[in-house]
N, C-alpha and C positions, 0 to 999 in steps of 0.2 A: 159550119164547123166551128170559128170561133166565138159566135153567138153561145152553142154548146159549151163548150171551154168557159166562156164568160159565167154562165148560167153555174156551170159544176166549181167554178172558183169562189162565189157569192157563196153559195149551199156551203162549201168547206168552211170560207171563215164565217156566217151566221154559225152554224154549229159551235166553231171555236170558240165563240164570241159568251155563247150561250150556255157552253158547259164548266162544271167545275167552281162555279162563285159560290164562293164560301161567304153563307148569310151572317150578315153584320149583327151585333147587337149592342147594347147596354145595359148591364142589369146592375144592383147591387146587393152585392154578397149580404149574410148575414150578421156578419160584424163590421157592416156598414162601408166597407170599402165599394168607392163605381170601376166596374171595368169594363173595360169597349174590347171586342175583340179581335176588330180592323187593327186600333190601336199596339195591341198587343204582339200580334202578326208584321206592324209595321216596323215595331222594336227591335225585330230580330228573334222575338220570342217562338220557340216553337209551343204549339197551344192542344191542349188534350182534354177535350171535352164528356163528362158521363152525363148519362140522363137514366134515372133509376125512380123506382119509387121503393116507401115501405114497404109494401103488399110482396114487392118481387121477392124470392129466394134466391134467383142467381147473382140480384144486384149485390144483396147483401154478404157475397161470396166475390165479386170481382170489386168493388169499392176499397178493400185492404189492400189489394192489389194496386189499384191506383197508389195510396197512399206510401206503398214501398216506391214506387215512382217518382213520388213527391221528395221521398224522403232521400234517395238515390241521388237527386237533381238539384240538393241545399235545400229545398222547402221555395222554388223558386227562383234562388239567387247562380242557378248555372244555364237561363237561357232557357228552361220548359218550366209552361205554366198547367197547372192541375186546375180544371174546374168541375164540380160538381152539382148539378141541376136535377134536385128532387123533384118531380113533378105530382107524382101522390103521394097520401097519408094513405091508413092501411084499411082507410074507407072508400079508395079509390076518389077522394075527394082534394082540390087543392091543395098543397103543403099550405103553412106558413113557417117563420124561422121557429117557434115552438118545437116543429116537429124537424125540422134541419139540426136543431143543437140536440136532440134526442136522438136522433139518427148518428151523428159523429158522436156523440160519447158511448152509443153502447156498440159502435163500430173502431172507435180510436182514431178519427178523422182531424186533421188538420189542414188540409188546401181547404180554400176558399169554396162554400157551398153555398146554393142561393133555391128561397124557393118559388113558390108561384109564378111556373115559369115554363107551362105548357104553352103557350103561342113560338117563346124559342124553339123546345121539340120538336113543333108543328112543324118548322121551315127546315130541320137538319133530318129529320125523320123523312120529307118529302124530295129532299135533294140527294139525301144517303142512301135510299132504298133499305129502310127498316123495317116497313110496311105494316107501322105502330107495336115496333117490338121495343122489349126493353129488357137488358140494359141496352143505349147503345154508347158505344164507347169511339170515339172518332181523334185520332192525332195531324195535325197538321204542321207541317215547315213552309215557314215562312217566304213571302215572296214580298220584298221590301217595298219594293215600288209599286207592286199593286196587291196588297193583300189580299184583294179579292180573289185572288188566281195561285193563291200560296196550294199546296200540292197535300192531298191526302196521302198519308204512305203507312194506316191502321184504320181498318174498319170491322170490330167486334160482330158485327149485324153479317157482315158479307163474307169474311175470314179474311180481308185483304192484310197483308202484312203477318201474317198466325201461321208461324210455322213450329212451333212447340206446343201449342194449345193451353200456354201457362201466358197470363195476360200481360203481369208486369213483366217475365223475360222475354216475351218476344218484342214490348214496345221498349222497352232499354235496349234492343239489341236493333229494331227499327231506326231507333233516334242515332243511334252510334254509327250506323251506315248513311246516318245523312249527318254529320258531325259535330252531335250534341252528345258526350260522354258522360257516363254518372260517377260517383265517386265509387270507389272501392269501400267495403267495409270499414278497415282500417283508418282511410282516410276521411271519414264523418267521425273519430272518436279523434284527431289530432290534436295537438296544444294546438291554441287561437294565437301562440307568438308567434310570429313568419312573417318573413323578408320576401318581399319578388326575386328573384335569382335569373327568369331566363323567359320570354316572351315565344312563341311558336305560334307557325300557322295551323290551321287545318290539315297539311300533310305532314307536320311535326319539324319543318323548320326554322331555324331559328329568326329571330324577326324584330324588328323595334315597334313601338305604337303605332298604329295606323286609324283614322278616323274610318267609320262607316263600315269595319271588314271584321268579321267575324276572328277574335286571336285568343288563345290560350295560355294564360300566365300561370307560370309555376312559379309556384314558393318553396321555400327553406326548410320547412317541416315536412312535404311529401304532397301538398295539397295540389288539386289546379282548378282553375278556374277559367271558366266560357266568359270570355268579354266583348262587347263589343259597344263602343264610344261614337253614337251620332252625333254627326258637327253639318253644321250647311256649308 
């Protein structure tokens, strides 16, 4: 009997052990910045990955989308990062950044794009159950301490998280239930004069700095912003 027990506790945590690693990379973007995406994940960042090529028609229908996301979220400075991984040209052939800046200017892209970057595919396509489709669009939250175990909570390819079947409202309304908020219309056109006025947690109380914890500073003109200050 506890041989069995022993045997069905192993099987549990092997499984546990073995699902859900969100594959690590390095790549650099096209305008030359590196990004690590453990890295990124370790930040506190929550991180939104697309893999599209030229040839698609839906990519170049759900990529604006992103990009209201991007644009939603400061362009990066409220805690979710946009990346974008062209894998072909519209020869079904390699990207290189040639065709990544051709692709953002006659799409209006601004997050970070990177090309020649089907071996990444390979491993998020094999982990994610895409079964070589595309787009696929994948969001994750972060898990500080072991990035690798940070949590999917939108998958384009499966409908995990799609309950509007509109891209960027459902992953703004995703992020907002695991408590990364985007800015309101109004608040992306505000004056850039502004005071800190008042520090809040994640359930909206009030609060002073804290190292290492996720807090939301409001300012004087209407603005807030997602912070969060690693200290060892």
């Amino acid at each position: 009997m506890y041989s069995n027990i022993a045997v069905s506790i192993l099987s549990i945590l092997a499984s546990f052990i073995s699902f859900g690693q969100v594959p690590n990379w390095t790549a650099q973007s096209c305008n030359t910045n590196t990004y690590i995406m453990h890295d990124e994940l370790s930040s506190g960042n929550a991180v939104i990955v697309d893999f599209g090529a030229i040839w698609c028609a839906p990519c170049q229908s759900t990529a604006p989308e992103l990009e209201m996301v991007w644009q939603a979220f400061g362009q990066g400075n409220l805690g979710v990062k946009v990346f974008g991984f062209l894998i072909q040209d519209q020869f079904n052939q390699n990207t290189d950044c040639a065709d990544v800046e051709a692709w953002e200017q006659a799409l209006g892209l601004t997050y970070p794009g990177f090309a020649n970057c089907t071996d990444i595919y390979t491993d998020y396509d094999a982990e994610y159950n895409a079964n070589g489709g595309i787009p696929l669009i994948l969001v994750f939250v972060p898990d500080l301490n072991n990035p690798s175990q940070s949590t999917l909570v939108y998958n384009y390819a499966t409908g995990l998280g799609s309950t509007t079947g509109d891209v960027s409202d459902d992953i703004i309304a995703v992020l907002g239930e695991n408590g990364y908020w985007a800015l309101d219309i109004e608040e992306n056109t505000l004056s850039t004069n502004k005071e800190l006025v008042m520090i809040v947690d994640l359930m909206g109380r009030e609060t002073e700095y804290q190292p290492n914890i996720p807090l939301i500073y409001l300012y004087s003109d209407g603005t807030r912003e997602r912070v969060m200050k690693l200290e060892e």
